[in-house]
TORPA-4810 file (N, C-alpha, C, O; in nm, 3 decimals):
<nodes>
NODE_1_0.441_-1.515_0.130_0.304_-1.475_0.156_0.220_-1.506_0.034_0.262_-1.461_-0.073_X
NODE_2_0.112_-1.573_0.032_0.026_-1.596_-0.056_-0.058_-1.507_-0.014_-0.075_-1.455_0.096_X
NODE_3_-0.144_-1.484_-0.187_-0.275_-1.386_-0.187_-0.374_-1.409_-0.090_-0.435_-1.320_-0.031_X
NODE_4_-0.389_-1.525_-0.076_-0.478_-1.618_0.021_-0.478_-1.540_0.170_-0.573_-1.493_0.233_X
NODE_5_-0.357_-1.542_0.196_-0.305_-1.523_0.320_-0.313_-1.359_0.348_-0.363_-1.307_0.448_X
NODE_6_-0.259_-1.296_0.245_-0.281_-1.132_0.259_-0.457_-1.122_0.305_-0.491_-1.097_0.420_X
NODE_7_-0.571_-1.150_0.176_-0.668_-1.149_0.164_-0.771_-1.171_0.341_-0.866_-1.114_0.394_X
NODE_8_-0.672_-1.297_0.379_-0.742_-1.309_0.538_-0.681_-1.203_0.604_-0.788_-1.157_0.643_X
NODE_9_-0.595_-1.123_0.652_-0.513_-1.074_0.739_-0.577_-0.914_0.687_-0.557_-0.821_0.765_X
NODE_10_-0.646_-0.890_0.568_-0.729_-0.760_0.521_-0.874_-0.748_0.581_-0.947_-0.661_0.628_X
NODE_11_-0.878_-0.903_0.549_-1.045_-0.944_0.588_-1.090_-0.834_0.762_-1.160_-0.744_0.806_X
NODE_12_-0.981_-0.937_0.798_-0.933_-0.941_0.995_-0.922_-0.810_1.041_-0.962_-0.779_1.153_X
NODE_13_-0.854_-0.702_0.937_-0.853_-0.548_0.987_-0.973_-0.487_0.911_-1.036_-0.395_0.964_X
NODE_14_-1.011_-0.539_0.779_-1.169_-0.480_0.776_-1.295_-0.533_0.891_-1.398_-0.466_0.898_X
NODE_15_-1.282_-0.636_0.964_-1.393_-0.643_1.087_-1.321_-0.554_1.202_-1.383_-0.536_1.306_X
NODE_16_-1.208_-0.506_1.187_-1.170_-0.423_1.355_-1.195_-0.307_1.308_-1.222_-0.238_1.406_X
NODE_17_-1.202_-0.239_1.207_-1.223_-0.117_1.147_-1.417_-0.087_1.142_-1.470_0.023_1.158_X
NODE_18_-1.479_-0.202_1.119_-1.637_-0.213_1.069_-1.695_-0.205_1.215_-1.793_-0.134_1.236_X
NODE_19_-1.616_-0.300_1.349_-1.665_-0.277_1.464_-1.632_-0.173_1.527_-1.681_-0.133_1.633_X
NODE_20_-1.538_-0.118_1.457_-1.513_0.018_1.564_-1.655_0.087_1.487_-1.755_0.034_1.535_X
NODE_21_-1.680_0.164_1.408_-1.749_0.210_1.344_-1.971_0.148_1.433_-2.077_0.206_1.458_X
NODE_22_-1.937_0.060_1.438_-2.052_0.026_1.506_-2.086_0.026_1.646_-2.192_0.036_1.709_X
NODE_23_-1.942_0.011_1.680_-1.952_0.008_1.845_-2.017_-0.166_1.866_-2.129_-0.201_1.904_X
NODE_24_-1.935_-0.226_1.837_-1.970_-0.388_1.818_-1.871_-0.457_1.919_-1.785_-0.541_1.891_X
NODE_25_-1.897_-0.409_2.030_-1.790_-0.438_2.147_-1.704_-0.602_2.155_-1.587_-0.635_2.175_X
NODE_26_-1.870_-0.700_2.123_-1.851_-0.832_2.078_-1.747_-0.874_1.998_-1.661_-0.957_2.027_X
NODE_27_-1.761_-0.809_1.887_-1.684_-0.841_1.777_-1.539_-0.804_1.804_-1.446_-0.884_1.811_X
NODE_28_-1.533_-0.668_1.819_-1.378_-0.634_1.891_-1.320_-0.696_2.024_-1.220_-0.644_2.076_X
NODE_29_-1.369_-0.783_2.068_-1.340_-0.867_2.191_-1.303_-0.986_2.107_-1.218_-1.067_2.142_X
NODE_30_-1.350_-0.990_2.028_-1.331_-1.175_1.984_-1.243_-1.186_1.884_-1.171_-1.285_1.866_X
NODE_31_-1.246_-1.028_1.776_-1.072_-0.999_1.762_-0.957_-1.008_1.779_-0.865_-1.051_1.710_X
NODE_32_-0.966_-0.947_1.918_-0.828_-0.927_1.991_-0.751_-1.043_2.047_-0.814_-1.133_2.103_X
NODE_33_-0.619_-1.051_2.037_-0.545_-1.144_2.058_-0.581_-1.231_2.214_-0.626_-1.159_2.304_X
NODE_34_-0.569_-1.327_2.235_-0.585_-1.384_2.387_-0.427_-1.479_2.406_-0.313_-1.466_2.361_X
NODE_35_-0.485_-1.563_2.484_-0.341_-1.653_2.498_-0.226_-1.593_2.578_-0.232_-1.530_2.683_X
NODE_36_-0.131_-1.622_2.515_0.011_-1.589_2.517_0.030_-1.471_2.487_0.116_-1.414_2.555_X
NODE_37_-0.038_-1.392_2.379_-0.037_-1.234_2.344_-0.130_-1.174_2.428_-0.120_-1.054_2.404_X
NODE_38_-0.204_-1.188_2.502_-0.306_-1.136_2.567_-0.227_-1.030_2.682_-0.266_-0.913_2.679_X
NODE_39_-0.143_-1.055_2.761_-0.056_-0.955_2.829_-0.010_-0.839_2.769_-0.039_-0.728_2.815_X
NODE_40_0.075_-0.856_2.648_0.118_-0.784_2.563_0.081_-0.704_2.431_0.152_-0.634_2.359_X
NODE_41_-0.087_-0.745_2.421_-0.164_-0.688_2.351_-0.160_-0.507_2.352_-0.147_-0.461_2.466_X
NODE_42_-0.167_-0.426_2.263_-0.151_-0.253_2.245_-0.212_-0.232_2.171_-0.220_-0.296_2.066_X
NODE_43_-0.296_-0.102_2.212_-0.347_-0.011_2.145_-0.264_0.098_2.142_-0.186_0.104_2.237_X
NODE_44_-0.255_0.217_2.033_-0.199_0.368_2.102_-0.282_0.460_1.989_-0.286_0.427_1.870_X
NODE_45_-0.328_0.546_2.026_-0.419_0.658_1.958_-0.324_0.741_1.983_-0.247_0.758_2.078_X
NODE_46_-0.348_0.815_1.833_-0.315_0.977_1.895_-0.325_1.048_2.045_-0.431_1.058_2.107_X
NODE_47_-0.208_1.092_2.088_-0.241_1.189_2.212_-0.273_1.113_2.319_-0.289_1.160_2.431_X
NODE_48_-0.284_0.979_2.286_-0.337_0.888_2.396_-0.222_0.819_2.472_-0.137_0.783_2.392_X
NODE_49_-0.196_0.793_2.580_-0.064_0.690_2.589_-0.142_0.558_2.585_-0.259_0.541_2.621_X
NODE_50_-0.056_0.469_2.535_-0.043_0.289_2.525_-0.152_0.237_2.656_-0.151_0.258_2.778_X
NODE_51_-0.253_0.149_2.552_-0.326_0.084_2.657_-0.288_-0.059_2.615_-0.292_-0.102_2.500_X
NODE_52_-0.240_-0.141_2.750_-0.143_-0.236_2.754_-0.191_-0.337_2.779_-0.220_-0.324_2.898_X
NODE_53_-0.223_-0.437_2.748_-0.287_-0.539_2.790_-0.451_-0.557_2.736_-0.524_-0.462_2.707_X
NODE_54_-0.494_-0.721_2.728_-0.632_-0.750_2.667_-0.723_-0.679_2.793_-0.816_-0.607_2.758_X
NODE_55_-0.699_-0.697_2.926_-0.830_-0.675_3.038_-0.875_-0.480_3.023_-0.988_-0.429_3.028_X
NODE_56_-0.729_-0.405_3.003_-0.768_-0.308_3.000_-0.758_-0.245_2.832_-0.732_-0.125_2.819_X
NODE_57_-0.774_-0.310_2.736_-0.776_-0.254_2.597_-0.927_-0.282_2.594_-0.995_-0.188_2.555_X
NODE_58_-0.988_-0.386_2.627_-1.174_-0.438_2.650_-1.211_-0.355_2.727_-1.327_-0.319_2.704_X
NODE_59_-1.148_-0.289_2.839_-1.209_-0.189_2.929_-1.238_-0.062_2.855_-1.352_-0.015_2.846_X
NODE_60_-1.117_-0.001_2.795_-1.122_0.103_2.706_-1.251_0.134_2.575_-1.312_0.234_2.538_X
NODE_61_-1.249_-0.046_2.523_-1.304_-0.057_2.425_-1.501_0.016_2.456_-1.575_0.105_2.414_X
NODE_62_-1.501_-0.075_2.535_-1.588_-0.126_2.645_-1.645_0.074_2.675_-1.766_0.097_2.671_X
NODE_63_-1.565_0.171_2.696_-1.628_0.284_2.732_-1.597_0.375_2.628_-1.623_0.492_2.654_X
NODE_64_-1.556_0.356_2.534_-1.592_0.415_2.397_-1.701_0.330_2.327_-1.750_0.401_2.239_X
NODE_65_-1.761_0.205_2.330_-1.879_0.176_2.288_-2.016_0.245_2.378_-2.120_0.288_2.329_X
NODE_66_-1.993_0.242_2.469_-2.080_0.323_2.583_-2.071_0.485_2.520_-2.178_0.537_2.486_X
NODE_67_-2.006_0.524_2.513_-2.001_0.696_2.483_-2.076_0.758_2.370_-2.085_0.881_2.364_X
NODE_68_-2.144_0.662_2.257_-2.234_0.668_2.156_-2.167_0.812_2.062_-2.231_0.895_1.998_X
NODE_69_-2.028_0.803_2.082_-1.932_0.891_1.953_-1.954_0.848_1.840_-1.938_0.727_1.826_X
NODE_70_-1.990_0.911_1.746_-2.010_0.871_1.589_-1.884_0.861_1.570_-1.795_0.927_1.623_X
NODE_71_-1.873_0.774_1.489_-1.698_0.712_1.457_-1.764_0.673_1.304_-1.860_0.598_1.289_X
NODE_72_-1.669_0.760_1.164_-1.666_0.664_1.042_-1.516_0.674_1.007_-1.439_0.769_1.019_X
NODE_73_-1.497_0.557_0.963_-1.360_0.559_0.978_-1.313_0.504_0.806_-1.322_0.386_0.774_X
NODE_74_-1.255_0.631_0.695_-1.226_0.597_0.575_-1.089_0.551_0.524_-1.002_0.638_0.514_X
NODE_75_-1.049_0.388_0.481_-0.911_0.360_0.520_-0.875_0.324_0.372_-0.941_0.254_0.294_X
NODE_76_-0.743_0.395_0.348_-0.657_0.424_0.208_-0.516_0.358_0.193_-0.462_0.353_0.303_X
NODE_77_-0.449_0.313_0.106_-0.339_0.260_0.081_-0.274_0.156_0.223_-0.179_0.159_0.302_X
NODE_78_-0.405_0.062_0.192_-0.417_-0.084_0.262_-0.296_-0.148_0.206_-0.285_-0.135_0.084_X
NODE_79_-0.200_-0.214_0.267_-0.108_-0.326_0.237_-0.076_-0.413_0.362_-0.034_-0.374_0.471_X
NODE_80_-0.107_-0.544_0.322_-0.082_-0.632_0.450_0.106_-0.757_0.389_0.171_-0.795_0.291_X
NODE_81_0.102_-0.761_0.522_0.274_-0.821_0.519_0.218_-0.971_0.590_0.122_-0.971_0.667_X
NODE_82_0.297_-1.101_0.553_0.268_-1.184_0.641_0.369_-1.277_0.629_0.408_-1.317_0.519_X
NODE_83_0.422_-1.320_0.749_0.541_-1.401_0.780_0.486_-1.486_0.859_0.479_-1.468_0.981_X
NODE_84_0.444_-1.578_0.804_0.444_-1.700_0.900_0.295_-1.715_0.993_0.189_-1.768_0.962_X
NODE_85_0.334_-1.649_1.111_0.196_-1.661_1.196_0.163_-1.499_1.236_0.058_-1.460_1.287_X
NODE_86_0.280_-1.416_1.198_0.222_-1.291_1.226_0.213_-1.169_1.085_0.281_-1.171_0.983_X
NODE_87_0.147_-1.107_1.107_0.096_-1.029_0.976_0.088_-0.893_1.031_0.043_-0.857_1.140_X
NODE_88_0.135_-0.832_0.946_0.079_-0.631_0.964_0.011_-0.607_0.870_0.009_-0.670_0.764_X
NODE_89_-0.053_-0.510_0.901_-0.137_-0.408_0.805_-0.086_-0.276_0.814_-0.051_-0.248_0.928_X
NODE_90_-0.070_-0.182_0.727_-0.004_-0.094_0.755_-0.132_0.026_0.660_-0.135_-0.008_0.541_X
NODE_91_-0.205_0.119_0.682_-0.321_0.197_0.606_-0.332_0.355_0.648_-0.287_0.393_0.756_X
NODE_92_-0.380_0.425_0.576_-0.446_0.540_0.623_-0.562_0.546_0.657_-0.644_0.485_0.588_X
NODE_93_-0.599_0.605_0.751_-0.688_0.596_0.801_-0.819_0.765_0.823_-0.784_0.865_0.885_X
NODE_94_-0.897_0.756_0.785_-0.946_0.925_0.701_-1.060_0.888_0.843_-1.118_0.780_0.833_X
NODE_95_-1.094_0.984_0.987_-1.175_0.937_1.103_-1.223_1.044_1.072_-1.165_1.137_1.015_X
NODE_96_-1.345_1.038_1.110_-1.488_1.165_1.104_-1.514_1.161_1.238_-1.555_1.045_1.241_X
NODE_97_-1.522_1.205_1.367_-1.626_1.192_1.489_-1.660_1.309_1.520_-1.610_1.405_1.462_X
NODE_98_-1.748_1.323_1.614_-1.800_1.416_1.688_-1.961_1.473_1.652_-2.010_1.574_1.602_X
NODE_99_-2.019_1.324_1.721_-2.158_1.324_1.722_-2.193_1.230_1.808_-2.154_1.113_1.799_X
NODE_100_-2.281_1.279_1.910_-2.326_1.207_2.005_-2.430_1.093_1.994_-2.522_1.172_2.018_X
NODE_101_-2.485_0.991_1.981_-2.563_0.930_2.024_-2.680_1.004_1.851_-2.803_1.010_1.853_X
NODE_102_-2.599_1.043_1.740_-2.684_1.091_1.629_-2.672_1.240_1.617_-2.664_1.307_1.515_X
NODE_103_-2.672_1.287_1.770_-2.671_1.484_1.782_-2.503_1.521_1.802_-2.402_1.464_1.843_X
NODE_104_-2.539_1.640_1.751_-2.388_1.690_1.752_-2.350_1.722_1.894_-2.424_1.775_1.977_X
NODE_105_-2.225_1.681_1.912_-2.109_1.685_2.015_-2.130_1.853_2.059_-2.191_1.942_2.001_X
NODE_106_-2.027_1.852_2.223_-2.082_2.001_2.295_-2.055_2.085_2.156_-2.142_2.140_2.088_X
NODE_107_-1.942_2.082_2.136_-1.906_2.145_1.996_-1.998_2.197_1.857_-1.987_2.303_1.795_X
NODE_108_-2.072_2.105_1.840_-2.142_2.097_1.724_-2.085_2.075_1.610_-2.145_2.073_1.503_X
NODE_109_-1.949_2.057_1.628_-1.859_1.976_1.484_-1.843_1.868_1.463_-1.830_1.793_1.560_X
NODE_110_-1.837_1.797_1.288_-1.764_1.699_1.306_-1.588_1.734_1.247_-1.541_1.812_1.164_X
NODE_111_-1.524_1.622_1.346_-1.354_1.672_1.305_-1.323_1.560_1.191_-1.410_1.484_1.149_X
NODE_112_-1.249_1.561_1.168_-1.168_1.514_1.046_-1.084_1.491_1.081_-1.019_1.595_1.093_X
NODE_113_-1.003_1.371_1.126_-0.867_1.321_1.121_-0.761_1.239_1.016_-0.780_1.123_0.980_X
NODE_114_-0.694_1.287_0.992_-0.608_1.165_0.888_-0.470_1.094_0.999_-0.390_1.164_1.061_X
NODE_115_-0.473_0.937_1.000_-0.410_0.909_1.067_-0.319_0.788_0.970_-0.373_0.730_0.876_X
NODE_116_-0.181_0.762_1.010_-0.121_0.645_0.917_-0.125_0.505_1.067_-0.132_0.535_1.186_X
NODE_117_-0.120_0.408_1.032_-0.168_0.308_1.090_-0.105_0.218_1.055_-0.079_0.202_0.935_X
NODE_118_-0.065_0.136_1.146_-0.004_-0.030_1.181_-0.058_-0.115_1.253_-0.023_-0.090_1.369_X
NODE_119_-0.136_-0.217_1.250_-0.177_-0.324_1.267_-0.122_-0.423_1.279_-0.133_-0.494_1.179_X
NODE_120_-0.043_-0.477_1.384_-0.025_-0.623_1.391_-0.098_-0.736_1.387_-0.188_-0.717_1.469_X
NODE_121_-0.113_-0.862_1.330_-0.207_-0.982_1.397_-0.118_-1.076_1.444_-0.002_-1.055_1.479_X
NODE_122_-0.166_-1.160_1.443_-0.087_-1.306_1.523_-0.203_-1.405_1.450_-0.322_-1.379_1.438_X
NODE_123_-0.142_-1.513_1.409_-0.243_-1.612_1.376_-0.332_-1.754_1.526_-0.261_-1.847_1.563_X
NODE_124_-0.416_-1.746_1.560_-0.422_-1.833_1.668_-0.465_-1.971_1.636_-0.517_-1.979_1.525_X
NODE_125_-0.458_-2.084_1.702_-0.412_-2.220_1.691_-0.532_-2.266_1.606_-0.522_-2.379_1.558_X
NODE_126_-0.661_-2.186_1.578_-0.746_-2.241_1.470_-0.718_-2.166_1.334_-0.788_-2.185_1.234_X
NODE_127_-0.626_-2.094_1.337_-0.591_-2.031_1.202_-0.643_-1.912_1.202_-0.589_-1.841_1.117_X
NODE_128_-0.732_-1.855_1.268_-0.818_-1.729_1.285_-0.668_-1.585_1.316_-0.560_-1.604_1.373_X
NODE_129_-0.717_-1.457_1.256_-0.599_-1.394_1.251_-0.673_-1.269_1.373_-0.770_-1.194_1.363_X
NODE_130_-0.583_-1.291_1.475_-0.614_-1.203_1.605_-0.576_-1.063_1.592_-0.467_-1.044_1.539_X
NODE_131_-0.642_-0.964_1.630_-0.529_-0.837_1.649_-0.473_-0.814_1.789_-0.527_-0.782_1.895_X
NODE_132_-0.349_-0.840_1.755_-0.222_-0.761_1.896_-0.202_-0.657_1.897_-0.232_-0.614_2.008_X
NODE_133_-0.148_-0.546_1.803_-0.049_-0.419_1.833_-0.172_-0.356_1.720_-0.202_-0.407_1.613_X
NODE_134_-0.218_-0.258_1.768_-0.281_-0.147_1.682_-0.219_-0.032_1.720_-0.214_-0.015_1.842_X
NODE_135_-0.163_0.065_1.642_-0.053_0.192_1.668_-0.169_0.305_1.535_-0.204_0.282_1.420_X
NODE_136_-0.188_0.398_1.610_-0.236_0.519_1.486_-0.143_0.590_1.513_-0.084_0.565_1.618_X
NODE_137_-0.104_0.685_1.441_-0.041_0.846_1.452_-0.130_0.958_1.366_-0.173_0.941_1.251_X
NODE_138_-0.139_1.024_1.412_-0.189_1.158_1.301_-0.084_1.180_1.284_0.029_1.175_1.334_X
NODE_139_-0.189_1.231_1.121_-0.059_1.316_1.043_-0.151_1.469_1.013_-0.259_1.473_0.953_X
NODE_140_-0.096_1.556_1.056_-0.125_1.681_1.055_-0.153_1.723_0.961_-0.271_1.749_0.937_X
NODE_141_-0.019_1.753_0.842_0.009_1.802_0.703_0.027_1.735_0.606_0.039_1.621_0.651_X
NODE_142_0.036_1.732_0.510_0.133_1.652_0.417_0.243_1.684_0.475_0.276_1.777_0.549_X
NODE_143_0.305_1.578_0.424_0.473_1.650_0.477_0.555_1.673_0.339_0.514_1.660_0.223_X
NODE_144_0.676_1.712_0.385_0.754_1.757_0.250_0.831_1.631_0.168_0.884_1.541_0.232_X
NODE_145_0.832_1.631_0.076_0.868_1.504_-0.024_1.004_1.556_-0.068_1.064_1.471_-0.133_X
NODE_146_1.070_1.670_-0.052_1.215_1.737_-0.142_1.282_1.653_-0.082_1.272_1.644_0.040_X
NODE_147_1.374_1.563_-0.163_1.475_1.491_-0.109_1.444_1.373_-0.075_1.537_1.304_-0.033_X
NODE_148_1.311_1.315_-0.082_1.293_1.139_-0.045_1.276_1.070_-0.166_1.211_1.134_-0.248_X
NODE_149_1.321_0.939_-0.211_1.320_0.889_-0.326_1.219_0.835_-0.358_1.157_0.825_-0.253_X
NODE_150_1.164_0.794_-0.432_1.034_0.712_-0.477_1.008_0.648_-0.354_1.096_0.630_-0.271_X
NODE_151_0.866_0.604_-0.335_0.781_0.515_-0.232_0.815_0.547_-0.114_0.780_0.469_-0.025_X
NODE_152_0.905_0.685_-0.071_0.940_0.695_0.066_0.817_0.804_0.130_0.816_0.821_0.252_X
NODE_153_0.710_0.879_0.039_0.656_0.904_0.079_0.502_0.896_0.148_0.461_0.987_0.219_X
</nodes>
């Protein structure tokens, strides 16, 4: 992996991260993998089950840009991997929502999520780096470190 190569494959998850945040439906469409990965394309959110495929991950996309949810999304201990034509990103991810259209949600809060995150891309036949597999999990707590060795936490 060259720096080169990390540097694009960071670039590629800082525009899927900048359009979520805007609700840039465009942009996250022209992201996402097509082709041959286009069947097998995933999303999975917290609490959410697996949305499978490009027609219905654009559908999804498509009614969370409609829903005018304030989304900022603060992302920490970025490292991208790249083999060849496919690349991960692997980050934390610090989500703020719960504001409507500018006004606060029925609630009147905003929540705070911390989530750890994997990003797959795929490189496509102009060199452009697509996203396939996006996976979040929350993480609730810290968790406990007694007993894991360096970098396992």
């Amino acid at each position: 992996m060259t720096d080169s190569e990390a540097a694009a494959v960071i670039a590629a998850n800082e525009v899927f991260y900048t359009s979520i945040e805007k609700r840039d439906l465009a942009a996250l469409t022209a992201l996402l993998a097509d082709g041959p990965y286009a069947d097998s394309a995933v999303m999975v959110h917290p609490a959410r089950f697996p949305v499978v495929g490009r027609e219905k991950i654009e559908k999804w996309w498509r009614a969370f840009a409609e829903s005018g949810q304030f989304t900022q999304i603060f992302l920490t201990d970025v490292e991208a991997r790249v083999s060849r034509d496919v690349a991960s990103v692997s980050c934390s991810e610090g989500v703020l929502v719960g504001l409507q259209n500018g006004t606060p949600s029925a609630s009147g809060k905003l929540t705070y999520r911390r989530c750890v995150t994997t990003n797959i891309f795929v490189r496509d036949t102009s060199g452009a780096w697509r996203l396939w597999i996006h996976h979040a999990s929350q993480v609730h707590e810290r968790q406990p470190t007694a007993g894991l060795r360096a970098g396992e936490q």
